[in-house]
N, C-alpha and C positions, 0 to 999 in steps of 0.2 A: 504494500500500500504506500502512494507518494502521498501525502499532506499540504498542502499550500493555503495558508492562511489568505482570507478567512471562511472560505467553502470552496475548493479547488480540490479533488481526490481523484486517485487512479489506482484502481484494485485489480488485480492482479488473480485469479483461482485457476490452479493448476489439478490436472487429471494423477492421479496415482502415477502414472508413466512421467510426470513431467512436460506435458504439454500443458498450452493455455486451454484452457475450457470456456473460459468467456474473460470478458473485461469490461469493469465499471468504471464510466467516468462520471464525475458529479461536477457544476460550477453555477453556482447560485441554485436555482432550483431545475435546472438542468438534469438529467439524465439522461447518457447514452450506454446501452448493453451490446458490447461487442461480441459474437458467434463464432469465431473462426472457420470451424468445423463445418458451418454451414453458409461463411461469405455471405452474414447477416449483422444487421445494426439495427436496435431501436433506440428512439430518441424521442425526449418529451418530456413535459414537465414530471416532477415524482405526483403528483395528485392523478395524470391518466394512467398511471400504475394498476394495471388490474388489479382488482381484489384476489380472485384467484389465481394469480402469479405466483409462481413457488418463490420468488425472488420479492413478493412485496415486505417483509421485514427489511429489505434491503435499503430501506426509504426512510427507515432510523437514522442512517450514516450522516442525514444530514444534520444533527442533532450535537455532530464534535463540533460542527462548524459556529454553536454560541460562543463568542469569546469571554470565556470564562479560565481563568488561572489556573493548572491544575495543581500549582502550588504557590501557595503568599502565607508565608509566618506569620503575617498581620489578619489572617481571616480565621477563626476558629469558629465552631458551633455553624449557626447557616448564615447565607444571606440571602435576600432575595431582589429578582430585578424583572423588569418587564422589556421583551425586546418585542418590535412588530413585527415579527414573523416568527418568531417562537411562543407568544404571549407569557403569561407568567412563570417564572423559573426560580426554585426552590433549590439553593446549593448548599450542600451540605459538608464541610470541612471537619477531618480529627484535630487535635490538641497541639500538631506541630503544623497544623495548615496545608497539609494532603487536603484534595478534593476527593471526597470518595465516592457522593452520588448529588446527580441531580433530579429533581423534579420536575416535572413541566406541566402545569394548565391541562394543556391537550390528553392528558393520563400518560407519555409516555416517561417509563424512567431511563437513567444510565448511571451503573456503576461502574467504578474506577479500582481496578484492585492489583494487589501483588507489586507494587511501587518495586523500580531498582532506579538507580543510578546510572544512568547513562552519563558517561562523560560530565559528570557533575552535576544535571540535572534531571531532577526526579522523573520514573515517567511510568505508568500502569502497564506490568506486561499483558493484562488481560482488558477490557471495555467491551463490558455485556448492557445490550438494548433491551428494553423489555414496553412494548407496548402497549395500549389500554383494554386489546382481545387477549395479550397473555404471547404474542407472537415476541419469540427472542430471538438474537443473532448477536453473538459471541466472539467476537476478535482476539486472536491470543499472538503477542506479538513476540519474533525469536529475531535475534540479533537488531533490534531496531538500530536505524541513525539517526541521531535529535540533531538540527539547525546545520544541517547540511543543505550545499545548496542545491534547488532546482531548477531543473532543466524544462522552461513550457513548454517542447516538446512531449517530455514526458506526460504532461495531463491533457494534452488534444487525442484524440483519437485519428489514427490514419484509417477515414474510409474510403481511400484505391481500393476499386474493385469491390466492393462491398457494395452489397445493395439494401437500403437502406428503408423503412418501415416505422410506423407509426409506434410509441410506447403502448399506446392502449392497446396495438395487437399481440402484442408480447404474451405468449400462454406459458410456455415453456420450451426447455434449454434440447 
């Protein structure tokens, strides 16, 4: 997964063999799901996200994009903020100023857990979604790289030769 503050993402899910299997790009409320396998894209906002998509938990990810600290020594216990596109958000900090969850308005949550040290700054090797039907999707992260730079290549998508489709048709992979 690439990260680009402050909603810019590119995921990556690879097959058991090591192939791509698909790839997410997110940039503001954006979505596009890359196919390989079958020289397919869809693109669209996350709300024409089928319901029945096996990929709609996938629509949480937009949810890292609140700018919210995942660590300040100055924030203990919660605080709370109102953003216009996320509407009310309930953040929840331990005693050294770890974020560990937040709350949203809309029912969904995100917890923050298993902190290490990355090159001196803290960082969740796990970020589990949980939305207000109870749908989760669960990031565990191994060797991350914190504030390294990137490449906007890296979060466009190259659709050469891809043919390219509506997000609402989007059923499955």
């Amino acid at each position: 997964m690439v990260y680009q503050r402050p909603d810019r993402f590119h995921l990556v899910m690879l097959t058991p063999f090591g192939t791509t299997a698909l790839e997410i790009y997110s940039s503001d409320d954006r979505l596009t799901i890359v196919i390989p396998s079958k020289g397919e894209a869809y693109t669209g906002t996350f709300d024409e996200m089928p319901y029945a998509s096996p990929l709609r938990g996938w629509r949480m990810i937009r949810l890292l994009a609140v700018d919210e600290p995942l660590f300040d020594p100055m924030k203990q216990g919660t605080a709370e903020k109102s953003s216009k596109a996320s509407g009310e958000i309930t953040s929840f900090y331990d005693g050294t100023g770890l974020l560990q969850r937040e709350n949203f308005s809309s029912g969904e949550e995100v917890f923050f857990r298993n902190y290490q040290s990355e090159e001196g700054v803290p960082f969740p090797s796990v970020i589990e979604f949980i939305d207000r039907n109870g749908s989760r999707v669960k990031i565990t992260f191994n060797e991350p790289e914190i504030n390294k730079p990137v490449d906007n290549a890296s979060l466009v998508p190259n659709l050469e030769g891809i043919t390219l489709l509506p997000l609402a048709s989007f059923k499955e992979m």
